[in-house]
N, C-alpha and C positions, 0 to 999 in steps of 0.2 A: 657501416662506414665510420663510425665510434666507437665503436670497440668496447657497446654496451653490453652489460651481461644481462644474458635472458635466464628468466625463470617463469616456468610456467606450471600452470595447473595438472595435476594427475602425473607431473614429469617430477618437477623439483619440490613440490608441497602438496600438499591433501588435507581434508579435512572429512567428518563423518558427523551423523547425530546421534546424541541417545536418546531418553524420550523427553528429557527436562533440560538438557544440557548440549553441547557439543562439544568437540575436540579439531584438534589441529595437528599437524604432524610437518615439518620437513629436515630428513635424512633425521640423525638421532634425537634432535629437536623433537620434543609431542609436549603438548600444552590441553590436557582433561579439565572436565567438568567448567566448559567456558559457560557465561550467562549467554543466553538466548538476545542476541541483540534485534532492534525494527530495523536491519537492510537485512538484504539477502546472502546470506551466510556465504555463499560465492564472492561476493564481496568484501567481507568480512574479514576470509581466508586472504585473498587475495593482500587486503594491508595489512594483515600479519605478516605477511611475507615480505613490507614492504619493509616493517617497522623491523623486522628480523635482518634483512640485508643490511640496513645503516645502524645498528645497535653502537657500532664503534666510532658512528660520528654521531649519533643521535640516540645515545642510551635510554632507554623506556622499560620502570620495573614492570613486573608481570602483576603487581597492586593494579600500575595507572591500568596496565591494559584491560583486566578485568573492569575497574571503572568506566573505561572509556566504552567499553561494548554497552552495561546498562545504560550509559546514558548517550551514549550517539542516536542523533537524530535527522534525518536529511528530510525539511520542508515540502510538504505532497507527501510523500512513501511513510506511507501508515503515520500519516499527522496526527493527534489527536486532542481538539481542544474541548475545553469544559462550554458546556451550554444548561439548556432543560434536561439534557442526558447527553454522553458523550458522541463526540460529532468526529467522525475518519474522515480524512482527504486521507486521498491517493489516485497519483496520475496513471495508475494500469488502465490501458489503452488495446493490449495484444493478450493474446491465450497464454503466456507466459509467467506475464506479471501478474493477472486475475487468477492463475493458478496461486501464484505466491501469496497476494490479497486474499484468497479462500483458506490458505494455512494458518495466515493469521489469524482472520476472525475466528477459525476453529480453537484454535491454542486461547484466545480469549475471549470463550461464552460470556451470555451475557442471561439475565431470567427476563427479559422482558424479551421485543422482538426488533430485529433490526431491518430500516429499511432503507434501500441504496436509491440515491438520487445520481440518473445516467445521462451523461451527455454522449455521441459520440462521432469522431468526424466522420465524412464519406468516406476514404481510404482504409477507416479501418472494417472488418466483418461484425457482422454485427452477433452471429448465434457460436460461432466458435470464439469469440474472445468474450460474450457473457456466460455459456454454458458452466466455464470452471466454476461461477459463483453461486448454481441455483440452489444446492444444499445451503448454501448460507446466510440467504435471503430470503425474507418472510413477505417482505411486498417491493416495490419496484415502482417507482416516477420517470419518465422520461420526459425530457427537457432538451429543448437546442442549445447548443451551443452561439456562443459571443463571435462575431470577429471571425469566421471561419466557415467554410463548407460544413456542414454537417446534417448527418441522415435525419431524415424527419420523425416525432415524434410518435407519428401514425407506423412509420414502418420500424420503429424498434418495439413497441407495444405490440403488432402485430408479429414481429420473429418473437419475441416472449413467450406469445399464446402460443407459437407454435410448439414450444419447447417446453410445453405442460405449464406456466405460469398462472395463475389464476389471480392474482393479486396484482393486478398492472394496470397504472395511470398516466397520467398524461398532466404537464403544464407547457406555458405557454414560454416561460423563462424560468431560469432555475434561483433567483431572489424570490418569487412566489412559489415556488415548491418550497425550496428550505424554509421560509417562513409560515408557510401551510402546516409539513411538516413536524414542524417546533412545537406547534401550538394542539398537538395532537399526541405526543408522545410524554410517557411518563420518565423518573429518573431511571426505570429498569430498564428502557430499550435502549438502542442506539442507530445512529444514522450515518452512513456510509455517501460520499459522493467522490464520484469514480468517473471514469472515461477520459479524460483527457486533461492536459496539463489548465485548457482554458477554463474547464469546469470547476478545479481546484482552485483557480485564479480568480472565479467572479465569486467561489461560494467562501475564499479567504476575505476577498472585500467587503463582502455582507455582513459575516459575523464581525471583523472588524470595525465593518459602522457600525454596527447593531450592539456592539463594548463599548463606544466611547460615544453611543448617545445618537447615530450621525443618520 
């Protein structure tokens, strides 16, 4: 009805990985050896193409871009703040994103061991959207979620075991796992909390209070 122009993925622009790096490409345009940015390279692609369409009202060198990949960051999706050892949020909730969450942690091992504190609504399935992550998980808390429906702690521990877990616990709220947690882990591990936007939202307020004293 506007007279927008469309451009889409796999039509007007593409992008590929190598195994350190990635690339971009639309029509003679190609842009090698990008930095590995924390969103989803789908993503990624997607605003180069946006920053590529407006270059002539909105000029962006290929320095800033390169910059702006290492350092972009979107809040939840692969957060990572400094604690006893480093601490991930991220709101993967579906077999999608926990797949994307599983690429991560693989691209950055750690020599200790990591473990994921899971909240997760009703709505969502509980063994297909944790499965992507059992290669990369050494033990497992489950915890209800705030404010929301969500599967009970008994029945995500019990789909765990089903799916070979052996390392699987139980709290009552997820402020006393992380803080349990915390006090059990050296600076080589790290701790992962996942399942759902709420989860990310009670375990930002803790570490939060738990920075500035509260």
């Amino acid at each position: 009805d506007i007279a927008a122009r469309l451009l889409q993925i796999d039509r007007d622009f593409d992008y590929g990985e190598t195994q350190s790096t990635w690339w971009w490409q639309a029509g003679l345009l190609h842009l090698a050896d990008l930095p590995r940015p924390r969103v989803k390279l789908q993503n990624a692609a997607t605003a180069l193409m946006t920053i590529t369409a407006m270059q002539s009202q909105l000029p962006v060198p290929q320095a800033a871009i390169h910059q702006g990949l290492l350092e972009v960051n979107v809040p939840g999706r692969f957060q990572e703040i400094d604690c006893q050892c480093p601490v991930i949020l991220d709101v993967a909730h579906n077999p999608q994103a926990c797949s994307w969450l599983a690429e991560q942690l693989a691209m950055q091992l750690v020599a200790g061991k990591t473990v994921m504190i899971i909240g997760l609504a009703e709505s969502n399935t509980i063994a297909p959207t944790l499965s992507p992550l059992l290669e990369s998980i050494d033990t497992w808390v489950a915890v209800p979620l705030s404010g929301r429906p969500s599967h009970s702690i008994t029945k995500i521990e019990q789909e765990l075991r089903a799916l070979g877990v052996k390392n699987c616990y139980t709290s009552n709220n997820l402020a006393d796992a992380l803080q349990a947690v915390l006090e059990h882990v050296t600076a080589l591990d790290r701790i992962v909390v996942s399942g759902s936007f709420s989860a990310v939202q009670e375990a930002m307020q803790f570490l939060g209070d738990r920075t500035h004293g509260g």
